[in-house]
KEKE-3310 file (N, C-alpha, C; in steps of 0.2 Angstrom, whole numbers, plus 5000, padded with zeros to 4 digits):
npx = (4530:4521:4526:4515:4504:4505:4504:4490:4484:4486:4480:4466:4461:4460:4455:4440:4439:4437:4427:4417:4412:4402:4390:4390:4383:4389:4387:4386:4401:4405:4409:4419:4429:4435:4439:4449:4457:4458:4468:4479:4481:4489:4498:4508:4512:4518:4528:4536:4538:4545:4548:4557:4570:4573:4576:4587:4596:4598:4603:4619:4620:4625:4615:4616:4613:4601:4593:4592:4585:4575:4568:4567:4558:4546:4545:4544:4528:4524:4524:4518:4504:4502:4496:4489:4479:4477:4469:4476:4474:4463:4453:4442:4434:4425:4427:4431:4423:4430:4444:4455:4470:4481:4479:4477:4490:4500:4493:4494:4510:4514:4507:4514:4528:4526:4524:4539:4548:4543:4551:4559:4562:4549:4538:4524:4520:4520:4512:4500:4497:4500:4487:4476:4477:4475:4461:4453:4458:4458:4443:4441:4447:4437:4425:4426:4433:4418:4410:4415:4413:4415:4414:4406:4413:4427:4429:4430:4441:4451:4452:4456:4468:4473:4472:4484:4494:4504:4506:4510:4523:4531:4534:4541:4551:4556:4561:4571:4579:4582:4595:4592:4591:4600:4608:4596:4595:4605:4601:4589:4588:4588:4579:4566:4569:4565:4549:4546:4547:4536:4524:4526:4523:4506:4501:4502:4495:4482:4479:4477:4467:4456:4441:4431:4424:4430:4446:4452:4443:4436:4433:4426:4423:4434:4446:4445:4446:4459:4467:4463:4473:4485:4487:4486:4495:4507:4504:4512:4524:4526:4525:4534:4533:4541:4553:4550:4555:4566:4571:4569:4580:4592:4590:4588:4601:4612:4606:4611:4627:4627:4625:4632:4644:4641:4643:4658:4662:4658:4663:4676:4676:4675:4687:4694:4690:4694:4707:4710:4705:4715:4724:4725:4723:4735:4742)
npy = (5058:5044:5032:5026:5032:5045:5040:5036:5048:5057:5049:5047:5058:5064:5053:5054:5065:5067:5056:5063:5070:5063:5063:5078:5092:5099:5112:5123:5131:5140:5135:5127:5137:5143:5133:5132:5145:5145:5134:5139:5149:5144:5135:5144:5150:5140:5138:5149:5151:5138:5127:5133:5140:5128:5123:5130:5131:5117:5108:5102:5108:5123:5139:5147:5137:5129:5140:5140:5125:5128:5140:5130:5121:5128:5132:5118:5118:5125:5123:5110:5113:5115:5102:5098:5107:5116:5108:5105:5115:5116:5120:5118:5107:5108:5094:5083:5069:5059:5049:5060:5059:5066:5074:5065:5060:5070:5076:5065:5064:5076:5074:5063:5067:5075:5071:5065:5074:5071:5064:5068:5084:5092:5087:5086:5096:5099:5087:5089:5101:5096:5088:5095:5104:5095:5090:5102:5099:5085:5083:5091:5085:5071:5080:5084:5069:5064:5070:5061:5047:5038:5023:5023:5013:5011:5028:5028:5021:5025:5039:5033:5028:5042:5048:5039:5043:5052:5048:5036:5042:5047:5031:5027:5036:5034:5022:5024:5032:5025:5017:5006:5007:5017:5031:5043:5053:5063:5072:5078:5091:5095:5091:5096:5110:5110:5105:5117:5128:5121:5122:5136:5142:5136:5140:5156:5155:5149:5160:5170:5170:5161:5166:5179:5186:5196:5200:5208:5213:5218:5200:5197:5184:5176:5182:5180:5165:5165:5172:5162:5151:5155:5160:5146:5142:5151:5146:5131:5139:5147:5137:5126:5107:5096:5086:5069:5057:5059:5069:5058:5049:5056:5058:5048:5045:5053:5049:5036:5036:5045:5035:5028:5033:5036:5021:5019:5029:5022:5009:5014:5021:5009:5001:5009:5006:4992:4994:5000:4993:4984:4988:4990:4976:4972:4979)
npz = (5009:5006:4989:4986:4989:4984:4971:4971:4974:4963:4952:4956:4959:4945:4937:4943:4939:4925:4923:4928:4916:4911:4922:4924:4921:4905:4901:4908:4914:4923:4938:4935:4928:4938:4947:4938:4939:4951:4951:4943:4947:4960:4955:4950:4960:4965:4959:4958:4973:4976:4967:4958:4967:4972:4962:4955:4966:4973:4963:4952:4942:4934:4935:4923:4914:4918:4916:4903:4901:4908:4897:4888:4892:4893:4879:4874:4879:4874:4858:4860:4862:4852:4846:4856:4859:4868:4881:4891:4899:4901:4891:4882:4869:4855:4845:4828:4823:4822:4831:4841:4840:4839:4851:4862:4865:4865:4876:4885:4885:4891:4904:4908:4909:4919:4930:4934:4941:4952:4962:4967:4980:4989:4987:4991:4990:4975:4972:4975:4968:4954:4952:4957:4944:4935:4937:4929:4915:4914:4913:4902:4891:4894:4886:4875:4871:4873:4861:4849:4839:4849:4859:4873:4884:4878:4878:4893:4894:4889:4897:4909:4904:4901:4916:4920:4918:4925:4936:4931:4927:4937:4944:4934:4935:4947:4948:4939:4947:4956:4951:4946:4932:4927:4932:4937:4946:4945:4938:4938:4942:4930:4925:4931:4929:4917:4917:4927:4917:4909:4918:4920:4909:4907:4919:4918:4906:4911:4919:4915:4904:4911:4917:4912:4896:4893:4897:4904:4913:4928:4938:4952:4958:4952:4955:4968:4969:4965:4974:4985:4979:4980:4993:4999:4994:4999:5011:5012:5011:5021:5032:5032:5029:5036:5031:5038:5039:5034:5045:5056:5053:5053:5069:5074:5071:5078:5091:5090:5091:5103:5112:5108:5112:5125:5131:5129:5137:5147:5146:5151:5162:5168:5164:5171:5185:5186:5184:5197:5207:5204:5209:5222:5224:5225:5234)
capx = (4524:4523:4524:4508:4499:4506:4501:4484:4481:4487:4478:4461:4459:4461:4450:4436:4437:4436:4423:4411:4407:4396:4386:4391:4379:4394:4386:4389:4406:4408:4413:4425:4433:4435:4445:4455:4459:4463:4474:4484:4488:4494:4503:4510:4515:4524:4534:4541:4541:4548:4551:4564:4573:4574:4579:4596:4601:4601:4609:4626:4622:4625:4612:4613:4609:4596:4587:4590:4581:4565:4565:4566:4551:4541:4542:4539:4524:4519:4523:4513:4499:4498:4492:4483:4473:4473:4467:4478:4472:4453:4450:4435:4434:4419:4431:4425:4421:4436:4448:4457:4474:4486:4479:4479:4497:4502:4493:4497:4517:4515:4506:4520:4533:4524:4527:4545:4552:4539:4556:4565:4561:4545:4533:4517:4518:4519:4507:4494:4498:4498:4481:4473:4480:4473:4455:4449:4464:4454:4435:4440:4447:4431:4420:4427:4428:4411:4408:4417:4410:4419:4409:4406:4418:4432:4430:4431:4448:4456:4452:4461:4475:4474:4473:4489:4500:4509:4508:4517:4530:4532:4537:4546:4557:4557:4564:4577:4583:4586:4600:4593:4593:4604:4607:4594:4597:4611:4598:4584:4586:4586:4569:4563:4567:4558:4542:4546:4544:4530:4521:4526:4517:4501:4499:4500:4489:4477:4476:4474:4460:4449:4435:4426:4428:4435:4450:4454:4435:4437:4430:4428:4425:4442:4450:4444:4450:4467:4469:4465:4478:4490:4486:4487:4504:4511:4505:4516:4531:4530:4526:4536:4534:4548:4554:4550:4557:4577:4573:4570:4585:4596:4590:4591:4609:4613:4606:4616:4632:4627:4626:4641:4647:4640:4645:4664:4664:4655:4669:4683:4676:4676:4692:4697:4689:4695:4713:4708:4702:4719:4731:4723:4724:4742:4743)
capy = (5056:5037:5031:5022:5040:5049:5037:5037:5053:5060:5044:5044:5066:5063:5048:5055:5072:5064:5054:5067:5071:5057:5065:5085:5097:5101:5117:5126:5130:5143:5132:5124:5143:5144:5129:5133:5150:5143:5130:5142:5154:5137:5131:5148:5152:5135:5138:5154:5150:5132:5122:5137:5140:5123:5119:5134:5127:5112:5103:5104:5112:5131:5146:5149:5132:5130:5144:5138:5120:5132:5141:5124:5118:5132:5131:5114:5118:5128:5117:5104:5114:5114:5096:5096:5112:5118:5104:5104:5120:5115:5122:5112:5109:5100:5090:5080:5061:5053:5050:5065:5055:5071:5080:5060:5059:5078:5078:5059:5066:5081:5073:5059:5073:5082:5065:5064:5076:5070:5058:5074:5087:5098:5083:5087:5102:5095:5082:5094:5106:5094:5084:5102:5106:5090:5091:5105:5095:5077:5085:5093:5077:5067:5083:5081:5062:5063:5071:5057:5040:5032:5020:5024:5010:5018:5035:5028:5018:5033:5043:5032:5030:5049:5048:5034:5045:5055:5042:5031:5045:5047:5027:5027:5042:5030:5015:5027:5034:5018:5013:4999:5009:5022:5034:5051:5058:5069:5074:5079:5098:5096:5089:5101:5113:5109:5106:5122:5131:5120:5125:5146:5144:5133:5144:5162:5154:5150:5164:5175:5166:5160:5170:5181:5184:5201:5197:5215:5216:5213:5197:5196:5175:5173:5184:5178:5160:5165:5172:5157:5148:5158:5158:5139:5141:5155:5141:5129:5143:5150:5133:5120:5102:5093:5076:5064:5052:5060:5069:5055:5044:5057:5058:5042:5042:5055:5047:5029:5042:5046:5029:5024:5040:5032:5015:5021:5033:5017:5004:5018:5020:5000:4997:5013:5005:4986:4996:5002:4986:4977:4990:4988:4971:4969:4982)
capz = (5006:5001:4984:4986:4990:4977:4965:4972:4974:4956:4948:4958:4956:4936:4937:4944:4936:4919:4922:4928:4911:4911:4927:4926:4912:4902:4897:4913:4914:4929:4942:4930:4926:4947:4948:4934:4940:4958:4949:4939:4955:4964:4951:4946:4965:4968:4953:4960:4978:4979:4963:4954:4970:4972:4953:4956:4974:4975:4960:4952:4934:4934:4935:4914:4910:4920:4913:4896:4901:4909:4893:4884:4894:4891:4872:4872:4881:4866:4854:4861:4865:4845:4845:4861:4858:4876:4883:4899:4903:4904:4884:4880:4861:4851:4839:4823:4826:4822:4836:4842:4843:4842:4857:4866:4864:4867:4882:4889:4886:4895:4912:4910:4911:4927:4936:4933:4946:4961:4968:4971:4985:4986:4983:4993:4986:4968:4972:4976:4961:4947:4953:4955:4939:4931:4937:4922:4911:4914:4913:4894:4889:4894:4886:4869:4869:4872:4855:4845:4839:4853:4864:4884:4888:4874:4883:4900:4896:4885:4904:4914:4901:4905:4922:4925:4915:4928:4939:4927:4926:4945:4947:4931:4938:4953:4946:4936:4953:4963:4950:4943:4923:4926:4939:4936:4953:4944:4931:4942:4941:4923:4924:4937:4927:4913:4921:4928:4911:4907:4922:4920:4903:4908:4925:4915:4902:4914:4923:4908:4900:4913:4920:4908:4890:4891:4903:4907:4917:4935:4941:4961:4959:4948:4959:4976:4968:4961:4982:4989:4977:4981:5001:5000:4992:5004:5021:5012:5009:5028:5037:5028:5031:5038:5030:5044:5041:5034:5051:5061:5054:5057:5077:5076:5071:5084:5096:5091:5089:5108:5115:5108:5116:5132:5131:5126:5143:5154:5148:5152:5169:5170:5164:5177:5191:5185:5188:5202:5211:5204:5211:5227:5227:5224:5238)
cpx = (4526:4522:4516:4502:4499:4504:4493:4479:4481:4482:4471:4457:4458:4457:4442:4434:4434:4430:4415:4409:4401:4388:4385:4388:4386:4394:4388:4396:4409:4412:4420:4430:4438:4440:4451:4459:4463:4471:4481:4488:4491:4499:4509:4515:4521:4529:4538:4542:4545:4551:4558:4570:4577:4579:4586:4600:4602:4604:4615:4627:4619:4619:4609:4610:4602:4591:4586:4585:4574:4565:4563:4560:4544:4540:4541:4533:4521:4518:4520:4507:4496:4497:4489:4479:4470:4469:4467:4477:4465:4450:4445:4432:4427:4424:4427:4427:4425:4439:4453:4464:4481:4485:4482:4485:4504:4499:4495:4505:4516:4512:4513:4526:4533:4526:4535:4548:4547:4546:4557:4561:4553:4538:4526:4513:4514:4513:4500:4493:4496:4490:4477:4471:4475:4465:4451:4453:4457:4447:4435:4440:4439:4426:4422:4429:4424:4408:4410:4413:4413:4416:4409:4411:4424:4432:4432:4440:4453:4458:4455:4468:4479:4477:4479:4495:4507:4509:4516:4525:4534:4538:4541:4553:4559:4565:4570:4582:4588:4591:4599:4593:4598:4603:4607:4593:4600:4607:4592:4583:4586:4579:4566:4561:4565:4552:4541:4544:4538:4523:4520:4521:4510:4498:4497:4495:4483:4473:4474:4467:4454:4446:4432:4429:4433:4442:4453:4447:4438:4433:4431:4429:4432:4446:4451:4449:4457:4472:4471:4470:4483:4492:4490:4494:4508:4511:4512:4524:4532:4529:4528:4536:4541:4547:4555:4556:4566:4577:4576:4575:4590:4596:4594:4600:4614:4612:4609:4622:4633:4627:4631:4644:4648:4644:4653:4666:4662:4664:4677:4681:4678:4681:4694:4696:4692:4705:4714:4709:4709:4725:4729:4723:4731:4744:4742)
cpy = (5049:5039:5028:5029:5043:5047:5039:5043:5058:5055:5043:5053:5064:5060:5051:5061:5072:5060:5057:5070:5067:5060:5072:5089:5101:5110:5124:5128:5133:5141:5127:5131:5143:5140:5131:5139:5151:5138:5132:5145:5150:5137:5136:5148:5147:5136:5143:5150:5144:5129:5128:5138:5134:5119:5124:5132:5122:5105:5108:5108:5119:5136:5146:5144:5127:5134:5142:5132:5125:5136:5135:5123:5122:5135:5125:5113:5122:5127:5114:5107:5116:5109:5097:5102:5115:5115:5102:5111:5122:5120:5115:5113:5103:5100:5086:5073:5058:5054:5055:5062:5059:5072:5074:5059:5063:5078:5071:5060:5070:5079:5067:5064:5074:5077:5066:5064:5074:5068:5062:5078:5091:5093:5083:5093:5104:5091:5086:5099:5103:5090:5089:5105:5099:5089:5094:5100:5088:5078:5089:5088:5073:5072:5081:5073:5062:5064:5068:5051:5038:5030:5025:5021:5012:5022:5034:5024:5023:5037:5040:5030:5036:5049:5045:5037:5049:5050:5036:5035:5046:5038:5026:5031:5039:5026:5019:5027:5030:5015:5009:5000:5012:5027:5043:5055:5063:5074:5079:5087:5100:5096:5093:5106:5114:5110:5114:5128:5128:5122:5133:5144:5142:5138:5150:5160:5154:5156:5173:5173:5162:5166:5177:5184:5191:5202:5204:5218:5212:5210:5195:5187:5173:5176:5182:5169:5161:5168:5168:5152:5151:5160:5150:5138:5142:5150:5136:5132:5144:5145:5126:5114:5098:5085:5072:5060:5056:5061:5065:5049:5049:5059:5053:5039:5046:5053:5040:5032:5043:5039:5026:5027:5037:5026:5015:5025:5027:5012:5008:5017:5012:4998:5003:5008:4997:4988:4995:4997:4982:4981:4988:4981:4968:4973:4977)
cpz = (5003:4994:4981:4985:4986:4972:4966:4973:4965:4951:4949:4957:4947:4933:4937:4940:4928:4917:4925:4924:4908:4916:4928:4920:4910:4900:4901:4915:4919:4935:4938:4928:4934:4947:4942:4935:4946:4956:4946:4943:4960:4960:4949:4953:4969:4966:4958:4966:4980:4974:4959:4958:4973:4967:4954:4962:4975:4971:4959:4943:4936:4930:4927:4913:4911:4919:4906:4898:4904:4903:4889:4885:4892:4883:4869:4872:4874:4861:4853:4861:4855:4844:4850:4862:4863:4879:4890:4902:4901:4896:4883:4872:4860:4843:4833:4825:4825:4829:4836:4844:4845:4848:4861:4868:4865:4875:4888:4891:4892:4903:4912:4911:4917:4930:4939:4940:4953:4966:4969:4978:4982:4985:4985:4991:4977:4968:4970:4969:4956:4947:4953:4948:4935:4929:4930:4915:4908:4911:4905:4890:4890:4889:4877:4868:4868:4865:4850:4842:4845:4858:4872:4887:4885:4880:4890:4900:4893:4894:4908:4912:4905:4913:4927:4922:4919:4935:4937:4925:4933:4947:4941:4933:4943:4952:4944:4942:4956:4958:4947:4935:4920:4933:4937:4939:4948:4937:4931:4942:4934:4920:4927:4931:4919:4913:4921:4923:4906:4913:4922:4914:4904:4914:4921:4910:4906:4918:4917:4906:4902:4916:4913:4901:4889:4900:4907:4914:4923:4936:4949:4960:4957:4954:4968:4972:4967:4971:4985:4987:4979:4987:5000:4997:4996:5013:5019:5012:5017:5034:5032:5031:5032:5035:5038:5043:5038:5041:5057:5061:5055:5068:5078:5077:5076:5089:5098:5091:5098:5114:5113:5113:5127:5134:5130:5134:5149:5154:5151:5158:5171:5171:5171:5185:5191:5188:5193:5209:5210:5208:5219:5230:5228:5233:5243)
residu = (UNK:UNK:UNK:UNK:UNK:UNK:UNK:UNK:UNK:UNK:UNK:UNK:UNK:UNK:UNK:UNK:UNK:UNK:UNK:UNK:UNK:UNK:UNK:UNK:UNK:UNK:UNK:UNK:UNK:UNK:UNK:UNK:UNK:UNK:UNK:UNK:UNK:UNK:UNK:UNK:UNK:UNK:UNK:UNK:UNK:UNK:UNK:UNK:UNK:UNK:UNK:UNK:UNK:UNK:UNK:UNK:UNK:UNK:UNK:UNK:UNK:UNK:UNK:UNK:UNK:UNK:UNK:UNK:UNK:UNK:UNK:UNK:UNK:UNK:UNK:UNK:UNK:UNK:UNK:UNK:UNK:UNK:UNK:UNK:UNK:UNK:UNK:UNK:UNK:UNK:UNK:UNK:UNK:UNK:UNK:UNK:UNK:UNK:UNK:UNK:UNK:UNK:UNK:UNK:UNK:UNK:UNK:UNK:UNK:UNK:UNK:UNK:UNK:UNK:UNK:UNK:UNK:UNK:UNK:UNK:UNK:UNK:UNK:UNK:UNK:UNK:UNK:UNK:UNK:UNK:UNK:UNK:UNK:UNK:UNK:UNK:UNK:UNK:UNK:UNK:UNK:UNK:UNK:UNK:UNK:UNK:UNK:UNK:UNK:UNK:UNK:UNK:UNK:UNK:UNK:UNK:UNK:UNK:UNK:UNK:UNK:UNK:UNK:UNK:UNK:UNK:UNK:UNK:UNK:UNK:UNK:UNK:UNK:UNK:UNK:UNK:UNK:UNK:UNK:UNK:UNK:UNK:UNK:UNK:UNK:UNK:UNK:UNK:UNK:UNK:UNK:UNK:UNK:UNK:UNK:UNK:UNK:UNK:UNK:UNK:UNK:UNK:UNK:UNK:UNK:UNK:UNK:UNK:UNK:UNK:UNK:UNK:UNK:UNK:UNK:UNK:UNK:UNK:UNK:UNK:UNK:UNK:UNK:UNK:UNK:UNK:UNK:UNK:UNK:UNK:UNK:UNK:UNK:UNK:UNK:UNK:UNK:UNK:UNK:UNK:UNK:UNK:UNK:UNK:UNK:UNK:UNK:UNK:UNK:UNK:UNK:UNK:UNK:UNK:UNK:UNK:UNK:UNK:UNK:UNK:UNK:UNK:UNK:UNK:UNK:UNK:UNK:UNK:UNK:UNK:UNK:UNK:UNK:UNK:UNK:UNK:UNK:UNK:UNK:UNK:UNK:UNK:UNK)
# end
């Protein structure tokens, strides 16, 4: 997946979703519970299926320490979530009219985080998660701005502040990678797992807390959603996307590896037959 995409798709979900409180009756919340129910059992099932086993196999810091960094992340997350007031998990507060600059701050860090680990492996996976994930996230942020003093054109630049945050940590993590600050490749399952404990906490929260108020009553809607997120994970876990393009440079290198191969057997014959042709002449 380009960078271009990734930006685009994490920055233009976020966008939209945030500024549909301008046009969506806030009072309504049901399909708002739906998504965040589906986003929780996405989010929840990546974790396991793809980013944890990712985060223990494929760097070079050891099993323990990596579970310490996912317990780290999932107490941050709940640290933060006492300034942001579950905000990234679609809580929709009426605040008092001053600027809400905790939650702004708490929840601007934590989408800049989610960015971090895109450069690594697993990233359409991720893409899709955290943008899903964002939607209830963005649309509470706009719901409470809305009950502050703050203009219409305020609230709309606070939102795409919001909106460019996990972006801005996607090409930040970018820039690291390639060398030119430092080199955070070797760090990358540090950050994962992080995330990864910010994500276990955000996913089980969601998925406790949305759908009705007594969370123990079965609801068919939450649970047909919480399926389909969790379907939609399972297509990625049993038919995985092949990196094109590492693919096709290693073909490529096989098949320039094979053409040497060729061209190394052609001049042998040549010189063979240049032999050949000279013993015969002497003859």
């Amino acid at each position: 997946m380009s960078p271009f995409l990734i930006v685009a798709i994490l920055f233009i979900s976020a966008s939209i979703a945030g500024l549909a409180v301008f046009f969506v009756k806030r009072d309504n919340t049901n399909y708002l519970k739906l998504i965040l129910s589906f986003s929780g059992a996405y989010l929840f099932a990546i974790t396991v299926l793809h980013l944890i086993p990712h985060a223990y196999t494929e760097g070079n810091t050891s099993p323990e320490v990596i579970g310490l960094y996912i317990l780290g992340g999932f107490i941050f997350q709940l640290l933060l979530e006492q300034f942001s007031q579950g905000i990234e998990h679609g809580h929709i507060h009426h605040h008092e009219a001053g600027f809400p600059l905790g939650i702004m701050i708490s929840l601007c860090l934590h989408a800049f985080l989610e960015g971090m680990p895109l450069v690594s492996g697993h990233q359409s996976q991720l893409v899709f998660g955290i943008a899903v994930h964002h939607i209830p996230a963005a649309f509470a942020l706009g719901s409470l701005l809305l009950n502050t003093r703050l203009s219409k054109n305020a609230i709309i630049v606070l939102l795409l502040v919001f909106a460019s945050m996990t972006p801005l940590g996607f090409l930040t993590s970018n820039v690291l990678s390639d060398g030119e600050v430092s080199n955070l490749s070797q760090h990358f399952d540090k950050i994962m797992a992080v995330v990864i404990g910010i994500f276990l906490h955000i996913s089980t929260t969601i998925l406790f807390e949305s759908g009705s108020a007594d969370h123990h009553h079965f609801n068919k809607k939450k649970m047909a959603a919480v399926f389909l997120g969790i379907a939609l994970s399972l297509t990625t876990f049993l038919f995985p996307a092949h990196d094109h393009s590492h693919g096709g440079h290693q073909h490529g290198t096989e098949e320039h590896d094979l053409h040497e191969h060729k061209d190394e057997h052609h001049d042998h014959n040549h010189e063979g037959h240049d032999h050949n042709n000279h013993e015969d002449h002497n003859h």
